[in-house]
C-alpha angles and dihedrals in degrees: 000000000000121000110232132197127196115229129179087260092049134274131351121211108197119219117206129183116186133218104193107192100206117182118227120245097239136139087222132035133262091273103003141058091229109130108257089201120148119253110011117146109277108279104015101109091045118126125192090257093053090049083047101235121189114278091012113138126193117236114198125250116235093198089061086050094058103046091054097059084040088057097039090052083048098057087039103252142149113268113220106220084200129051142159134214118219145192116241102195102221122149098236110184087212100046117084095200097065085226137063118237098228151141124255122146098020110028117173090245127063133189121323146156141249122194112219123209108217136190112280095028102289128135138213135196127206131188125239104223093198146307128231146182127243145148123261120240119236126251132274117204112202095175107062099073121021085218102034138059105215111211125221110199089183090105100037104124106008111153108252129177121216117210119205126199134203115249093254099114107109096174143048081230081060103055101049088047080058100054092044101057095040082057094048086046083053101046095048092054081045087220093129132018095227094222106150094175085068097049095239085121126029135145142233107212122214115206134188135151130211136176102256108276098023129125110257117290125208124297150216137221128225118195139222095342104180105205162036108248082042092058094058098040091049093061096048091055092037093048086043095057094039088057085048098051092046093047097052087053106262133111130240111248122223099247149121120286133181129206123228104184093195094062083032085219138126113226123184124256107186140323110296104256122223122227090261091056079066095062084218111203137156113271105256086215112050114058112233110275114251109181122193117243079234101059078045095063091035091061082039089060097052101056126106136242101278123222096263083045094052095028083064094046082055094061098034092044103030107030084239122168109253082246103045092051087046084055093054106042085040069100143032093221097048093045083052091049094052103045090052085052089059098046108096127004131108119354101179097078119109114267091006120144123229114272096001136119134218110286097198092057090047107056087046091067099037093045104044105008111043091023089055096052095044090053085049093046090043088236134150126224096256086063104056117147085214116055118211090252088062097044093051085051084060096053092049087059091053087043103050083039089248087134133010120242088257092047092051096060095052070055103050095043082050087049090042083051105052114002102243129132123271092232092066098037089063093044097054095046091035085237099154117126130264107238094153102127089215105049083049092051092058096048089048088054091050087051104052101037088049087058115041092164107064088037096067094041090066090047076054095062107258104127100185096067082070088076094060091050083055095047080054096047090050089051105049088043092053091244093293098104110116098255087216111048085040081064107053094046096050080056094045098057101033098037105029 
């Protein structure tokens, strides 16, 4: 799905490869036991290793170790059994150490591969270059003082894995699809929380733009972008100016840009360095990791069902849309929350399974109902007025004809209000549905000798006017008229 711009020479096709920084979910950082917790006071998680102090020494952090292999099975990627940390000399004004403790000729993580679900039911896949462990960077603070740059060592040395992709994104809609389902990869694995208003996962954003067909062009680099809707955005304004450069005749140079997404605009920040500008060599300090095949399928066994993995059980289980499964597994929580809705209920219906609810129906009310008042509430998941327990409860009331479908969302905005079960909430307003034959006979006699009319106009033929007689029937019954057998009766009697 390639994103194509229209230039004056003819079209653009713009080319985007993705490094997702993604910070480990860990008590300690990467070479230190300082607490790598979010929003202590500044410098107040800071050891004398990550302040470099003279004669410290890291000492790796197995744990780190761990979540990185954890992360590179789950994107489906080759393991290196041996890999190497290495200093990348940078002058970080942040970093006390004047280098970075990285990976560059041999990271834990190899090439893999991540499946996007895109709009219209396409797919893409794009190929994980390579992921590798370093340590974060602390934080500069330019507002506090108009003549002074306050440092924040808190997240000096926090263990952070750096995801590379292949250049094989072609969209903006790409992109974010990328970074989605990274996260919910992520998130799964639970080897980073994914919360890029916090900062534990950003993005540089690598642009360049070809003629369709063309070899690769130069690119640029866009730093630290923060979220989704940037990232895209980024690479619209980035691609636009690129065209524009090449088209007046001048060529896009390989550098370090920054976003401000209140100018929507892309500046330069300094000339693109190359890998020997890095002056890359082995920490003197830290052995090479070698890790055994074994410790490697111990970690395997322990992962859980990903979202493409799960995404497939819900069709095959539940009979579920490939969209409407995507929706669901897009997280964990709401793939939890949807699974504990299913389990009980009827198990009389044809074709029913023992102890599991419509699916159909479910989804329905996760999906549109409940996510819809949580959106409007600016509520998670996790914070959900209904449990699971109770919206399954109200399923269970449409199912068995308790209450109608019109009746059960006067229920469920009750529920939303206040928290309590659906059960309760019709009795107390007597709110169960008349399925007596006889009471809604009556009502449908009333009906239809109140309003001659339109009773004539259906023997005449016009079937829509069946459905008015229905809306009268509904409100002179309160709502709580069986819809079907209202119906049939309605057609019984006017129809024959």
């Amino acid at each position: 799905m390639s994103y194509i711009l229209q230039g004056e020479t003819g079209e653009w096709e713009v080319v985007v490869g993705l490094e997702v920084h993604a910070q480990v979910i860990s008590n300690a950082k990467l070479f230190s036991g300082s607490s790598t917790e979010f929003g202590a006071e500044p410098n107040h998680q800071v050891s004398l290793v990550d302040a470099a102090m003279p004669g410290m020494l890291p000492v790796i952090n197995e744990h780190c170790v761990e979540q990185a292999v954890k992360t590179g099975l789950g994107l489906k990627a080759k393991i290196n059994l041996h890999s190497v940390f290495e200093r990348k000399n940078y002058f970080y004004a942040d970093l006390p150490q004047g280098y970075q403790i990285s990976q560059f000729l041999y990271p834990i993580v190899g090439e893999g591969k991540v499946v996007l679900d895109l709009e219209g039911g396409k797919s893409a896949e794009i190929g994980i270059e390579r992921l590798h462990m370093e340590q974060d960077a602390g934080k500069s603070m330019h507002d506090q003082d108009p003549r002074r740059t306050f440092i924040d060592l808190n997240r000096s040395g926090v263990c952070l894995m750096e995801i590379v992709s292949k250049p094989d994104i072609r969209s903006p809609e790409e992109a974010g699809a990328y970074v989605r389902k990274i996260r919910t990869i992520l998130r799964y694995l639970e080897t980073c929380d994914g919360n890029m208003e916090q900062g534990s996962m950003r993005a540089d954003v690598n642009v360049s733009v070809r003629h369709p067909g063309e070899e690769m062009r130069t690119r640029a680099e866009v730093k630290n972008v923060n979220s989704v809707r940037f990232i895209m955005q980024v690479i619209e304004v980035e691609a636009a100016r690129q065209v524009d450069v090449w088209e007046s005749g001048g060529e896009v140079v390989q550098e370090t840009r920054l976003f401000d997404p209140n100018r929507n605009e892309t500046r330069s920040m300094r000339a693109k360095e190359f890998a020997h500008d890095y002056r890359y060599f082995p920490d003197p300090d830290l052995l090479p990791l070698d890790l055994a095949p074994e410790y490697v399928d111990t970690i395997a066994a322990t992962l859980p069902e990903l979202p493409d993995e799960k995404k497939e059980r819900f069709i095959s289980e539940f009979g579920l849309g490939p969209y409407d499964a995507g929706v669901l597994v897009g997280e964990k929580r709401n793939a939890e929350y949807f699974e504990r809705v299913m389990q009980g209920g009827p198990t009389d219906k044809p074709g029913g399974k023992k102890g599991q609810r419509d699916a159909k129906a479910a989804v329905n009310w996760v999906t549109t109902n409940l996510f819809g008042a949580l959106n409007a509430a600016g509520k998670d998941i996790a914070d959900s007025p209904i449990s699971a327990d109770q919206l399954g409860e109200l399923l269970d009331l449409m199912a068995d004809d308790t209450i109608s479908g019109r009746i059960a969302k006067d229920v469920f905005d009750v529920m939303f209000e206040t928290g309590r079960n659906a059960g309760d909430i019709v009795e107390e307003k007597g709110l169960k549905q008349i399925t007596d034959t006889g009471a809604i006979e009556a009502a449908v006699d009333e009906a239809i000798a109140g309003n001659p009319e339109q009773a004539d106009e259906v023997r005449g033929g016009n079937d829509k006017a069946i459905g008015w007689f229905v809306g009268q029937v509904m409100k002179a019954t309160g709502g709580k008229a069986n819809p079907q057998m209202v119906n049939q009766l309605l057609r019984k009697k006017l129809m024959g």
